[in-house]
Every structure is written in C-alpha cells, then in structure tokens.
N, CA, C, O and CB atoms as a CASP TS submission, in Angstrom:
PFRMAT TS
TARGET T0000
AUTHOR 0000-0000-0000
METHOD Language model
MODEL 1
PARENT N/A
ATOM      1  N   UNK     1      16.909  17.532 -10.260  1.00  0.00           N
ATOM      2  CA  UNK     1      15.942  17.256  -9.214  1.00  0.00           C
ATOM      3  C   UNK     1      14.709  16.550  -9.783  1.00  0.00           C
ATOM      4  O   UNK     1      14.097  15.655  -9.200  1.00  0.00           O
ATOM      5  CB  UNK     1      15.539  18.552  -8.512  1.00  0.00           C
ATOM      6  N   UNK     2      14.446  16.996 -10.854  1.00  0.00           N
ATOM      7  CA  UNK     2      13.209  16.198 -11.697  1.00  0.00           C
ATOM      8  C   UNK     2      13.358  14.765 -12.101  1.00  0.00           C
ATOM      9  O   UNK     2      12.446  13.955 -12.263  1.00  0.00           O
ATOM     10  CB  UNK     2      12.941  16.884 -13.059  1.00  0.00           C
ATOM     11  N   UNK     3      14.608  14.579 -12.235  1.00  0.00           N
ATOM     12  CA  UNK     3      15.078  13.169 -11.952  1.00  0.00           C
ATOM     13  C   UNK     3      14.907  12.369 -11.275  1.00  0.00           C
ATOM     14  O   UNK     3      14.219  11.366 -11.466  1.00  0.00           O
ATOM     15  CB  UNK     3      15.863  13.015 -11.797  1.00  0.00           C
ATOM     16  N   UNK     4      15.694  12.761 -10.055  1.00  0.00           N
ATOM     17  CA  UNK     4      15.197  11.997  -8.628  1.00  0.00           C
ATOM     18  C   UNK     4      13.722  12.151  -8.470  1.00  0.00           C
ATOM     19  O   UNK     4      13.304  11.220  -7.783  1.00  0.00           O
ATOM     20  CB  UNK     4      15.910  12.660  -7.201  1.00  0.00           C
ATOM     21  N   UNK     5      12.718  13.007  -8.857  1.00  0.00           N
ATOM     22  CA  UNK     5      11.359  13.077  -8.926  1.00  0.00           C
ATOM     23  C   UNK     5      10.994  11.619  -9.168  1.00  0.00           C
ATOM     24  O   UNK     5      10.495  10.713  -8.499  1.00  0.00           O
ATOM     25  CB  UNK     5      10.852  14.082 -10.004  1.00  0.00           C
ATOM     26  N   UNK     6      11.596  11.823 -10.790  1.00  0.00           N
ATOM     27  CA  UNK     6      10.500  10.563 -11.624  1.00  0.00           C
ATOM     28  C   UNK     6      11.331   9.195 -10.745  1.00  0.00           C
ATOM     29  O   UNK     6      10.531   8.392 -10.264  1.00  0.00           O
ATOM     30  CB  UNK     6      10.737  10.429 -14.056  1.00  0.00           C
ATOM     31  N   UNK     7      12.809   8.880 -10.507  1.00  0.00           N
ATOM     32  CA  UNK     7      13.018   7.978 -10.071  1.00  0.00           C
ATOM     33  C   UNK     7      12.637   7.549  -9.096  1.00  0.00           C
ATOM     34  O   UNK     7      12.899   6.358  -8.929  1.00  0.00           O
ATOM     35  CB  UNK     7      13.747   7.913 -10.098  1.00  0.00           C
ATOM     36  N   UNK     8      11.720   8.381  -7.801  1.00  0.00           N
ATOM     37  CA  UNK     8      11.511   7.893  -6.715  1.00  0.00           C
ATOM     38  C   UNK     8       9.977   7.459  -6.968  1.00  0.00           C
ATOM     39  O   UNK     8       9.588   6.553  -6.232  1.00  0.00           O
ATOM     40  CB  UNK     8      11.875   8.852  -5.578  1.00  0.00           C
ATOM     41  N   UNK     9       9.124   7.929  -7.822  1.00  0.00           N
ATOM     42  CA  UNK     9       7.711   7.842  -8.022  1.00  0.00           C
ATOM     43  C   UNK     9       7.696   6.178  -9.017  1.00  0.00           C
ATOM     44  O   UNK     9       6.902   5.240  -8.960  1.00  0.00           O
ATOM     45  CB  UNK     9       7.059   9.510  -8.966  1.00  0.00           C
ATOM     46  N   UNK    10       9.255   6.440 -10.084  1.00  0.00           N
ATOM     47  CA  UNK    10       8.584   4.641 -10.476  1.00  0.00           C
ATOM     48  C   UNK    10       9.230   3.562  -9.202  1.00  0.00           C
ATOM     49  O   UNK    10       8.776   2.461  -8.891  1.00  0.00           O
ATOM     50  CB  UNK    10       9.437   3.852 -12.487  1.00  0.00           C
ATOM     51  N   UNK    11       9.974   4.007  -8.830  1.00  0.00           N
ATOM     52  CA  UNK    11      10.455   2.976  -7.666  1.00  0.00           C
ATOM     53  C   UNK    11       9.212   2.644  -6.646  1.00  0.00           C
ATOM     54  O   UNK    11       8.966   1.475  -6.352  1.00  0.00           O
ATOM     55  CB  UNK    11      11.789   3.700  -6.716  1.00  0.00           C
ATOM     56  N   UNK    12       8.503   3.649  -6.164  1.00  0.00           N
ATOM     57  CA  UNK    12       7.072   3.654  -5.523  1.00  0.00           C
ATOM     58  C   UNK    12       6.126   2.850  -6.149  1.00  0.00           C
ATOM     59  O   UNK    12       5.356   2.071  -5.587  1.00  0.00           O
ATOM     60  CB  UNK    12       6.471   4.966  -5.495  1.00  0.00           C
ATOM     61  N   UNK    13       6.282   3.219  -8.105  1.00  0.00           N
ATOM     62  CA  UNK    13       5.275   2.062  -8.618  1.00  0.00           C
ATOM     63  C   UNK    13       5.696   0.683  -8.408  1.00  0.00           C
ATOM     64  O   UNK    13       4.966  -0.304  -8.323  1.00  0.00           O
ATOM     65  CB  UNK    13       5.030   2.153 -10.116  1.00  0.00           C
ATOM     66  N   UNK    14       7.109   0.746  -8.327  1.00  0.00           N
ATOM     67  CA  UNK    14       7.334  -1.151  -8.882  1.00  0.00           C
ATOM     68  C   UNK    14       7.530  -1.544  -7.153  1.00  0.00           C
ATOM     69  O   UNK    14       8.070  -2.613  -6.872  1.00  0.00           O
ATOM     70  CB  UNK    14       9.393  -1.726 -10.297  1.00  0.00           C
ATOM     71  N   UNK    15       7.239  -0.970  -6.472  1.00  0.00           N
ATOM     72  CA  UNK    15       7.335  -1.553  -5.060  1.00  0.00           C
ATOM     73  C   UNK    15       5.835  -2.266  -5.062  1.00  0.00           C
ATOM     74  O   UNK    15       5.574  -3.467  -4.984  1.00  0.00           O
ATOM     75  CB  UNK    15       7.613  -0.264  -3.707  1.00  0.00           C
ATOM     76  N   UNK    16       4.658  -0.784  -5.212  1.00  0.00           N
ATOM     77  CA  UNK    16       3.316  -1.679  -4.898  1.00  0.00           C
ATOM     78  C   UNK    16       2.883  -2.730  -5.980  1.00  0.00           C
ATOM     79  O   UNK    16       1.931  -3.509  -5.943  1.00  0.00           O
ATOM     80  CB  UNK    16       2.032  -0.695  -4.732  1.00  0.00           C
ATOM     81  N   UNK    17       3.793  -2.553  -6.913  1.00  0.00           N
ATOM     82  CA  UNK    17       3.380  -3.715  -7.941  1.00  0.00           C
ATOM     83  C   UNK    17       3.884  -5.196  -7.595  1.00  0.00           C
ATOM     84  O   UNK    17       3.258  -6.145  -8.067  1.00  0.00           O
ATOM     85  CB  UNK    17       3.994  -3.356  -9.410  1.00  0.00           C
ATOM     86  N   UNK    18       5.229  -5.457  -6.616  1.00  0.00           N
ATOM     87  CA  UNK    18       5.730  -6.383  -6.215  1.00  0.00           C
ATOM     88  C   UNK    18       4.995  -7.012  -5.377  1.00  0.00           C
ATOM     89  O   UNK    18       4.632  -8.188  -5.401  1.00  0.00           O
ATOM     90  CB  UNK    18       6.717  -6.153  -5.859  1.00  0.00           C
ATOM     91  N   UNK    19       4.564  -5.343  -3.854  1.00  0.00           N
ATOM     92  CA  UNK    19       3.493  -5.980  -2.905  1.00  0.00           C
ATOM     93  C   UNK    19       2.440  -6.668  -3.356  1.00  0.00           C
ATOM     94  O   UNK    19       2.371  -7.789  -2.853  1.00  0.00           O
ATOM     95  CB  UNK    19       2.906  -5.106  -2.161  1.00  0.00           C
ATOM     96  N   UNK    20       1.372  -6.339  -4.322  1.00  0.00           N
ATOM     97  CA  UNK    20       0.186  -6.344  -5.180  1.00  0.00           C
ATOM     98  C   UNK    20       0.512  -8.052  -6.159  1.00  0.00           C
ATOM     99  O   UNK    20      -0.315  -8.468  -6.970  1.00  0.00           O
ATOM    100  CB  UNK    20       0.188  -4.584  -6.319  1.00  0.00           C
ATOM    101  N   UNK    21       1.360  -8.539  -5.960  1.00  0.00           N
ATOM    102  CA  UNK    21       1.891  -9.624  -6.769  1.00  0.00           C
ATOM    103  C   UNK    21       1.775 -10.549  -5.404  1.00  0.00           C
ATOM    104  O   UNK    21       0.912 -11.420  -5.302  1.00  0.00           O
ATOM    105  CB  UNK    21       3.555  -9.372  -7.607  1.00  0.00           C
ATOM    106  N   UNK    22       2.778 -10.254  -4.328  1.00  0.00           N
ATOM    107  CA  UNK    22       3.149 -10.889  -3.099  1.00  0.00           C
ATOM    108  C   UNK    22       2.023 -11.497  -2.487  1.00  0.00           C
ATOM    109  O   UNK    22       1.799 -12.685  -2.252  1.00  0.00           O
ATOM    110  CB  UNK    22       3.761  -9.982  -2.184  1.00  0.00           C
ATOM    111  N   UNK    23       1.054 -10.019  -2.174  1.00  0.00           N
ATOM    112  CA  UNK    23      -0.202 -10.207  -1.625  1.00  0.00           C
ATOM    113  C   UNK    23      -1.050  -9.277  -1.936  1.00  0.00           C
ATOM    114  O   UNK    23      -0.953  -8.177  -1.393  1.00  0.00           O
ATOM    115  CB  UNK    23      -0.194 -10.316  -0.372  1.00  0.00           C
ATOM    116  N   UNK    24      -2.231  -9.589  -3.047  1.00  0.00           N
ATOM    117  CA  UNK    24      -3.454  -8.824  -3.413  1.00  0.00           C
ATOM    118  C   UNK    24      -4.045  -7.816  -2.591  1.00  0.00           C
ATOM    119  O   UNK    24      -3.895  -6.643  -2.934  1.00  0.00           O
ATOM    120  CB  UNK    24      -4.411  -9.648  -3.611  1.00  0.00           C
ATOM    121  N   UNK    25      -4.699  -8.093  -1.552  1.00  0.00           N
ATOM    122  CA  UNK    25      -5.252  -7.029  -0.548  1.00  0.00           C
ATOM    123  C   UNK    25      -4.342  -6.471   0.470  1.00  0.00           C
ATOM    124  O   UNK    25      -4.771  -5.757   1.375  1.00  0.00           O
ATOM    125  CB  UNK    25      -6.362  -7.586   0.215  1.00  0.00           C
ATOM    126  N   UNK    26      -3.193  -6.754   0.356  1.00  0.00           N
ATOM    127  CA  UNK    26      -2.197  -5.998   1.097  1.00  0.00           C
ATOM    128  C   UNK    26      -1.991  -4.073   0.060  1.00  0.00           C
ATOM    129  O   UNK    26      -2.052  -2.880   0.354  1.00  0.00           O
ATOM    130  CB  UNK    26      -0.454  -7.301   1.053  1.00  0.00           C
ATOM    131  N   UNK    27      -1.712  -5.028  -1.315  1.00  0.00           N
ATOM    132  CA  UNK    27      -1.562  -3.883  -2.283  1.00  0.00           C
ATOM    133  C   UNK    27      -2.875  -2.869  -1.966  1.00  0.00           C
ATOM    134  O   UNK    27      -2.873  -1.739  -1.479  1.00  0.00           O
ATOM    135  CB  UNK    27      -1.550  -4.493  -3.970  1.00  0.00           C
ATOM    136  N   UNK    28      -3.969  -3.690  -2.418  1.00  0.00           N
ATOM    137  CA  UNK    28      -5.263  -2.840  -2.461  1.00  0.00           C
ATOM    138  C   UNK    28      -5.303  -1.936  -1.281  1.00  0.00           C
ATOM    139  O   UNK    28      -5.763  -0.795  -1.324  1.00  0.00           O
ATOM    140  CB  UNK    28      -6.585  -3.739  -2.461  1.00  0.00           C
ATOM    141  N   UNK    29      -4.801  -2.496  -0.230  1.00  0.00           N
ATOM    142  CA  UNK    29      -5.297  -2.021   0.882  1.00  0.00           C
ATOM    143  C   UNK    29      -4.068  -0.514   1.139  1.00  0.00           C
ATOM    144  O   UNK    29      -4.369   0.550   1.679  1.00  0.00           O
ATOM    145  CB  UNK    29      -5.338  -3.435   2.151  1.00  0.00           C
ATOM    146  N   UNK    30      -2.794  -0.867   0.600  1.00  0.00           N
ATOM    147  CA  UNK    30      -2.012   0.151   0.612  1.00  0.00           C
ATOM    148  C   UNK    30      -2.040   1.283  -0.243  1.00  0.00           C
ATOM    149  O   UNK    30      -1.398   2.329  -0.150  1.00  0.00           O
ATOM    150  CB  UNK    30      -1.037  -0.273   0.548  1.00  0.00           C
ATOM    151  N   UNK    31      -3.044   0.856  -1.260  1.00  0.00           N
ATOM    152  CA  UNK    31      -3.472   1.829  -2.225  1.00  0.00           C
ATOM    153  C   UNK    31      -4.367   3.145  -1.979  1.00  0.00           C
ATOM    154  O   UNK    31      -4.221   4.353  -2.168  1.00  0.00           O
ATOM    155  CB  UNK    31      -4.111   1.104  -3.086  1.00  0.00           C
ATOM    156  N   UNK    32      -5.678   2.041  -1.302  1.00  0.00           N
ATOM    157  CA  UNK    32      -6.759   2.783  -0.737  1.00  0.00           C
ATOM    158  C   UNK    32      -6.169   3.744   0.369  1.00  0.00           C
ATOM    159  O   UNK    32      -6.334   4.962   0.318  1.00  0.00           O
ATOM    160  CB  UNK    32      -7.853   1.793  -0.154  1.00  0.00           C
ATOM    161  N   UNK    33      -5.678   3.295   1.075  1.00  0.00           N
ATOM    162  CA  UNK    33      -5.197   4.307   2.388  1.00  0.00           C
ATOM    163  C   UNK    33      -4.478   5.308   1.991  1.00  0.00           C
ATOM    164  O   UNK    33      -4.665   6.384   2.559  1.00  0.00           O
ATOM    165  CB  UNK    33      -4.313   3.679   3.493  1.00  0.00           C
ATOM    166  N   UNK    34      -3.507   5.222   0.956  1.00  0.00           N
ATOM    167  CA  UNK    34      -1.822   5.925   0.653  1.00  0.00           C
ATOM    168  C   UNK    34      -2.800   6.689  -0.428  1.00  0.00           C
ATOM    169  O   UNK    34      -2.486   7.862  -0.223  1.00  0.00           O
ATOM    170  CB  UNK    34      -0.028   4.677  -0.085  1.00  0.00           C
ATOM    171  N   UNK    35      -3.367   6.700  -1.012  1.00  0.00           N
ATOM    172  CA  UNK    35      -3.469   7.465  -2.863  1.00  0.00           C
ATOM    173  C   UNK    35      -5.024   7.770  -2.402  1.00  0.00           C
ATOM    174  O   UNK    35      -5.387   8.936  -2.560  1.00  0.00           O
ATOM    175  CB  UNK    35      -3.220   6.030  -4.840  1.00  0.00           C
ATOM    176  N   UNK    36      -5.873   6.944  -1.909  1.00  0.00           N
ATOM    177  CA  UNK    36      -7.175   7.113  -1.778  1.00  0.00           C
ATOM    178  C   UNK    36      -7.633   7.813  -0.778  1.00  0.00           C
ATOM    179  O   UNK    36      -8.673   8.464  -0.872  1.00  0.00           O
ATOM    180  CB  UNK    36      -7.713   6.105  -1.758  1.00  0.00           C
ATOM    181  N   UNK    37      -6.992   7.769   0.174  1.00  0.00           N
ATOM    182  CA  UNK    37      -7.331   8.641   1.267  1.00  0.00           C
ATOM    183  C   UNK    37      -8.757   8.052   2.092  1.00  0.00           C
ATOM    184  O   UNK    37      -9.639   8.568   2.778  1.00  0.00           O
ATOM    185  CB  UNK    37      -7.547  10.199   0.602  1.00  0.00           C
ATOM    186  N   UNK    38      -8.436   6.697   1.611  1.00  0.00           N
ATOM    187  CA  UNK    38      -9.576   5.836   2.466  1.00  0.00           C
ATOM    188  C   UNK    38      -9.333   5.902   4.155  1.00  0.00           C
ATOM    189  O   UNK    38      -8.187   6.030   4.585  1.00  0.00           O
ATOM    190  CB  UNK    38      -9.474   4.068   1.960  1.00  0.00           C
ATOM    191  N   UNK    39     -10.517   5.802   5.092  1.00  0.00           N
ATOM    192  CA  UNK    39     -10.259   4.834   6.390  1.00  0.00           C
ATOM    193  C   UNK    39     -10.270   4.100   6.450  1.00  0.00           C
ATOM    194  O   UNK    39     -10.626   3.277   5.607  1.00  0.00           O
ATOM    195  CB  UNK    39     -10.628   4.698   7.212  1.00  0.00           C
ATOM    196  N   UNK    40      -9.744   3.882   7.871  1.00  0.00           N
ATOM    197  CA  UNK    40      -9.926   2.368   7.985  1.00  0.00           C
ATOM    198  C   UNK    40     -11.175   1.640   7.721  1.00  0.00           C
ATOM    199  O   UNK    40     -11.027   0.571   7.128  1.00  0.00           O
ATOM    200  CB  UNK    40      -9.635   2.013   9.217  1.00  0.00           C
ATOM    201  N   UNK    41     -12.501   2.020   8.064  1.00  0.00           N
ATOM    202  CA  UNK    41     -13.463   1.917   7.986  1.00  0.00           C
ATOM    203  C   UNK    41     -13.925   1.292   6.465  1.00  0.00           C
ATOM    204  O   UNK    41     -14.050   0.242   5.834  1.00  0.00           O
ATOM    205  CB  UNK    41     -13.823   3.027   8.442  1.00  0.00           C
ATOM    206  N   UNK    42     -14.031   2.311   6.406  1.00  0.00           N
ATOM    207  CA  UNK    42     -13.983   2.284   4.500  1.00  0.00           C
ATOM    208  C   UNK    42     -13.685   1.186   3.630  1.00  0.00           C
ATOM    209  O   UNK    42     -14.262   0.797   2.614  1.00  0.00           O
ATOM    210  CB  UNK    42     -12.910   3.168   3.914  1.00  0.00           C
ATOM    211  N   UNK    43     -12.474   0.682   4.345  1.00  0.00           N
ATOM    212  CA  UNK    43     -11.331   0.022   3.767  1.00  0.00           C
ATOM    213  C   UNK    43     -12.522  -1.284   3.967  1.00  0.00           C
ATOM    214  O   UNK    43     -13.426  -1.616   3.201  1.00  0.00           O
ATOM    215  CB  UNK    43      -9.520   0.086   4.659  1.00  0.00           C
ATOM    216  N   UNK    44     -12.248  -1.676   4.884  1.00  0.00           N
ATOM    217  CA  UNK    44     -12.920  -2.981   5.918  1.00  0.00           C
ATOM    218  C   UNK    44     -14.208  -3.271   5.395  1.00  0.00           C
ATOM    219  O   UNK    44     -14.644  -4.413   5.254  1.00  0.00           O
ATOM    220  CB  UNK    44     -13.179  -2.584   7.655  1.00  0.00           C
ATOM    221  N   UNK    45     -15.180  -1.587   4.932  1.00  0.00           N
ATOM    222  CA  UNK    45     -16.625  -2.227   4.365  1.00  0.00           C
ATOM    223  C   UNK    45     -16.193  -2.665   2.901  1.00  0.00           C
ATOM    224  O   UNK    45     -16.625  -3.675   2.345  1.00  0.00           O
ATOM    225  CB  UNK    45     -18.079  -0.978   4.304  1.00  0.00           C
ATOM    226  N   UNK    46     -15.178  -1.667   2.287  1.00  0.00           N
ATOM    227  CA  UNK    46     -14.761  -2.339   0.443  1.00  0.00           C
ATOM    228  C   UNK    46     -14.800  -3.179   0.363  1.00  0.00           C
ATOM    229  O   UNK    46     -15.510  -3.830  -0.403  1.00  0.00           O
ATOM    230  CB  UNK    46     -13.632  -2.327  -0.342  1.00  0.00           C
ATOM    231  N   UNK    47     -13.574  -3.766   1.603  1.00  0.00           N
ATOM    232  CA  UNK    47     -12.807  -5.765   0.989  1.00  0.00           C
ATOM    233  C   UNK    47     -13.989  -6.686   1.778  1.00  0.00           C
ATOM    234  O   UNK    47     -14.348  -7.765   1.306  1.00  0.00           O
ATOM    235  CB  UNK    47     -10.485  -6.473   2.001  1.00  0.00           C
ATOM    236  N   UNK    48     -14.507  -6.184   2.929  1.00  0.00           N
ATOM    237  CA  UNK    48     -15.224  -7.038   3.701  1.00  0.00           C
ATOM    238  C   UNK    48     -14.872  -7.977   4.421  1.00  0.00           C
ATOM    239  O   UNK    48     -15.163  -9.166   4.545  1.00  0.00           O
ATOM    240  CB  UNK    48     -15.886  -7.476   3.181  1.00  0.00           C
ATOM    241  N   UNK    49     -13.679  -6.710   5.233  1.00  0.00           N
ATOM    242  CA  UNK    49     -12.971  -7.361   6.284  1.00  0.00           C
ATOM    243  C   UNK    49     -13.311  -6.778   7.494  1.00  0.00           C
ATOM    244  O   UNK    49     -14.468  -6.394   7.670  1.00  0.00           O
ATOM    245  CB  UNK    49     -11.570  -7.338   6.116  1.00  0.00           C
ATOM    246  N   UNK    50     -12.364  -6.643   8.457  1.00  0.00           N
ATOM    247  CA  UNK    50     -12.574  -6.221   9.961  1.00  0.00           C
ATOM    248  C   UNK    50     -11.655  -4.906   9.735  1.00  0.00           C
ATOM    249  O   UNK    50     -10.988  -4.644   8.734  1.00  0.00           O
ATOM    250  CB  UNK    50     -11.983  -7.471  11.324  1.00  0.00           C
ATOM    251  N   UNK    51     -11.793  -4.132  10.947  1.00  0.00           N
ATOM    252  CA  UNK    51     -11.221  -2.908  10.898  1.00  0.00           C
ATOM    253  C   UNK    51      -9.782  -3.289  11.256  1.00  0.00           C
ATOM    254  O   UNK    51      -8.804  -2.705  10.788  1.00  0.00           O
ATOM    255  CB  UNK    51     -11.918  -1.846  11.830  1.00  0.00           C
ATOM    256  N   UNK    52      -9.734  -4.107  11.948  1.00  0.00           N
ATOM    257  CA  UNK    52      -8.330  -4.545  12.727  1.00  0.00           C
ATOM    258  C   UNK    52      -7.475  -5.631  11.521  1.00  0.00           C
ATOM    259  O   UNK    52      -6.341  -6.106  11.459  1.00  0.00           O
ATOM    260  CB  UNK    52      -8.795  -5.581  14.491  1.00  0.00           C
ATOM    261  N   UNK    53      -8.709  -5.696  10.659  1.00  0.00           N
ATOM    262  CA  UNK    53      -7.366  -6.860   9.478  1.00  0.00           C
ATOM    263  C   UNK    53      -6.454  -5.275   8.908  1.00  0.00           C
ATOM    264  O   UNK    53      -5.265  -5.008   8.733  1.00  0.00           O
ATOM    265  CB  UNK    53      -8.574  -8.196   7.257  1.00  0.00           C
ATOM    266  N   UNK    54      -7.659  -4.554   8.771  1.00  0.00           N
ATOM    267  CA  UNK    54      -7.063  -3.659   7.772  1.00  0.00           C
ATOM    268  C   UNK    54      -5.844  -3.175   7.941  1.00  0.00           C
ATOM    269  O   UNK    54      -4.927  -2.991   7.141  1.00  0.00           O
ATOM    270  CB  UNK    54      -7.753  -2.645   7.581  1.00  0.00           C
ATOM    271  N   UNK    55      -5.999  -2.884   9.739  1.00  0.00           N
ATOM    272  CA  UNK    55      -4.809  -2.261  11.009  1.00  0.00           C
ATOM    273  C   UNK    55      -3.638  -2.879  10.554  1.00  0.00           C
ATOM    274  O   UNK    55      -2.732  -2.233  10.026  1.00  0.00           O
ATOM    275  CB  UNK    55      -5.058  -2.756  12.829  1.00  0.00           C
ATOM    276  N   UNK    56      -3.589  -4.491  10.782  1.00  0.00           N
ATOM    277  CA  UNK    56      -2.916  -5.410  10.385  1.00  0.00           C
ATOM    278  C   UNK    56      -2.045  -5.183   8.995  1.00  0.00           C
ATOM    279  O   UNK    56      -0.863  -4.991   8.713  1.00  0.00           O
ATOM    280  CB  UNK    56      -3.801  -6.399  10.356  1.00  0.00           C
ATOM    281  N   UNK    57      -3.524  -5.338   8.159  1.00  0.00           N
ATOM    282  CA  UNK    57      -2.612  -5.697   6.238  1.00  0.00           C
ATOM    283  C   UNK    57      -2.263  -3.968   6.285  1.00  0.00           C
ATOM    284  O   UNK    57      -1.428  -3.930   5.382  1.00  0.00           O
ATOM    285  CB  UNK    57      -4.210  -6.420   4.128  1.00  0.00           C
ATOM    286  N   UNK    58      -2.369  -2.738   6.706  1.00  0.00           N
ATOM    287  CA  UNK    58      -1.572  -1.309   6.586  1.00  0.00           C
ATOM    288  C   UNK    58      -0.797  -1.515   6.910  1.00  0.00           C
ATOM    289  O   UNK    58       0.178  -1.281   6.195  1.00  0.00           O
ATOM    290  CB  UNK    58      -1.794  -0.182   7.083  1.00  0.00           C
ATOM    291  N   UNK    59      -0.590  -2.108   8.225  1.00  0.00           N
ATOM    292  CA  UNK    59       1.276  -1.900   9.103  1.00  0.00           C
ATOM    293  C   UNK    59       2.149  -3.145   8.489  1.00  0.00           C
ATOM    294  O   UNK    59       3.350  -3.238   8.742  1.00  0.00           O
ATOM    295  CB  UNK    59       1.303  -2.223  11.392  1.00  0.00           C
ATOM    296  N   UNK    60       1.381  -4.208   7.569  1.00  0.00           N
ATOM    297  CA  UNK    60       2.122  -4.777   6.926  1.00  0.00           C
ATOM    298  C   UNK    60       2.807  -4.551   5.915  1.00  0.00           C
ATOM    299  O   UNK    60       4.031  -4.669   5.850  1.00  0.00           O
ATOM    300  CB  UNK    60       1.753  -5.404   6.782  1.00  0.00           C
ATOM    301  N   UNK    61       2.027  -4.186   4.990  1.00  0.00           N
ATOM    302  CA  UNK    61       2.084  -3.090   3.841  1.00  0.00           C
ATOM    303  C   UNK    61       2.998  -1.796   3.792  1.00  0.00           C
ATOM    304  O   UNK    61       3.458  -1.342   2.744  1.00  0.00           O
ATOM    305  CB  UNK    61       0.786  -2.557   3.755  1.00  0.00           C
ATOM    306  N   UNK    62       3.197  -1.280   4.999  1.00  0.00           N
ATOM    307  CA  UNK    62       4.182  -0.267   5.183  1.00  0.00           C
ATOM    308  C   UNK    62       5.290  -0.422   5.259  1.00  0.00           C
ATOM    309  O   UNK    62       6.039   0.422   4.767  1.00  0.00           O
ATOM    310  CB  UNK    62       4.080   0.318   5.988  1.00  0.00           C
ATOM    311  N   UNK    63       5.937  -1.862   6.079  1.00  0.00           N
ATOM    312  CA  UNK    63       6.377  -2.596   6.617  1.00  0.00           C
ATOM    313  C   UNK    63       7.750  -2.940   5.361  1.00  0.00           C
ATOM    314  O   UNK    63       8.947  -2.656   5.324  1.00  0.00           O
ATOM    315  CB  UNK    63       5.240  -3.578   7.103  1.00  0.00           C
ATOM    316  N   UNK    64       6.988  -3.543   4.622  1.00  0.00           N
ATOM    317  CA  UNK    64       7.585  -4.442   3.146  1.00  0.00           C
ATOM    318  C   UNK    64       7.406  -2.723   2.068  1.00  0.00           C
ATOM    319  O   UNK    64       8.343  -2.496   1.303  1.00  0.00           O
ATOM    320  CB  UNK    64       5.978  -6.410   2.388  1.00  0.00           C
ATOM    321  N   UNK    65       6.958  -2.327   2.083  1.00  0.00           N
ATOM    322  CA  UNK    65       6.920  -1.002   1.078  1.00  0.00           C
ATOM    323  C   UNK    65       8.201  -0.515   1.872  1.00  0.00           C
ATOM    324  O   UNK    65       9.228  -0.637   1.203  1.00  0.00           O
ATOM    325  CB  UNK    65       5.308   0.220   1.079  1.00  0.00           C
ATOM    326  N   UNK    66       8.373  -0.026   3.062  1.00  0.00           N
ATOM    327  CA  UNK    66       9.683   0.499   3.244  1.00  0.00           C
ATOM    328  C   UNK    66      10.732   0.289   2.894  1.00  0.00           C
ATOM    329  O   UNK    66      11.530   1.084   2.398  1.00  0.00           O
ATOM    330  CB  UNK    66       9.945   0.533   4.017  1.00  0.00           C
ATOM    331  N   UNK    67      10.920  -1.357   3.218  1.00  0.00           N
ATOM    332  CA  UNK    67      11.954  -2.487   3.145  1.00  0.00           C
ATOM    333  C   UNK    67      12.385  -2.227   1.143  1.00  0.00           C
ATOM    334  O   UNK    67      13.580  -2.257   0.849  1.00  0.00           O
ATOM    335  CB  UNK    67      10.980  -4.459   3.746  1.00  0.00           C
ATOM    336  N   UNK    68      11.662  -2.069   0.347  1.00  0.00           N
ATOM    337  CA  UNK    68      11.497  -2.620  -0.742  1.00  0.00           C
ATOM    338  C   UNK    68      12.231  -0.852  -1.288  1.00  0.00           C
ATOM    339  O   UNK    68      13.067  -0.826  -2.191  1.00  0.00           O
ATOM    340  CB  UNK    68       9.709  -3.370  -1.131  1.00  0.00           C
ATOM    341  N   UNK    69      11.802   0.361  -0.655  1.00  0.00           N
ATOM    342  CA  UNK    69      12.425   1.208  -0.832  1.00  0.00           C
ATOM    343  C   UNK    69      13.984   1.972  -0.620  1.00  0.00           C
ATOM    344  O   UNK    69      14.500   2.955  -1.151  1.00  0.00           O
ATOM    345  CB  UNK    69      11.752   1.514  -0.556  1.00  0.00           C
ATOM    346  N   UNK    70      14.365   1.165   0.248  1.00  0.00           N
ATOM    347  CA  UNK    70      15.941   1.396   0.560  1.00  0.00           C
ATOM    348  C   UNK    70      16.426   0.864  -0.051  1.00  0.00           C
ATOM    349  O   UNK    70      17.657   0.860  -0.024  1.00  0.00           O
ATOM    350  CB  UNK    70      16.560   1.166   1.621  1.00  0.00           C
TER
END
C-alpha cells in the first residue's frame, strides 16, 4: 500500500510539473489552491488577476491534472 502511496504522490508531482511547463500560472494557480489552501481571492491579489481568471485557470487546471492522471 505504501507503494501505491509514493506512486500516486510522484505521478501528482510530474503532472503539475508538465501543467507548470504547459502553462506557468495555471501550475501556480493549481498549487496555491490544491497545497496552499489559497482563495480565490488571494489567488487574484498574488498573480494580479481577476477573481474569475482564477475561476477559469482552476477549472482548467483540474481539467488537464485529471486527464494527465488516468
């Protein structure tokens, strides 16, 4: 079981490392939300975007992180 542990946690790394390659603030932004426990808010004053890009680059980000996990 500790196996499948570590295998699902580097598969998680080399996904946001692909996103984070693909598209910079997609990664960042999947970081902050997923590990950081940022809001949206939050997010939007960091990068110095809109609340609704963020809406956007999250459900994108989830989107391609899923895809990249099956």
């Amino acid at each position: 079981m500790l196996r499948t542990a570590r295998k699902t946690v580097l598969r998680v790394h080399e996904a946001l490392e692909d996103l984070e390659k693909a598209d910079p603030r997609l990664g960042q932004v999947a970081q902050m939300r997923y590990f950081g426990g940022y809001t949206e808010q939050e997010i939007a004053e960091t990068l110095d975007v809109t609340e609704r890009t963020v809406q956007r680059d999250w459900e994108k980000a989830r989107l391609i992180l899923a895809e990249s996990l099956r």
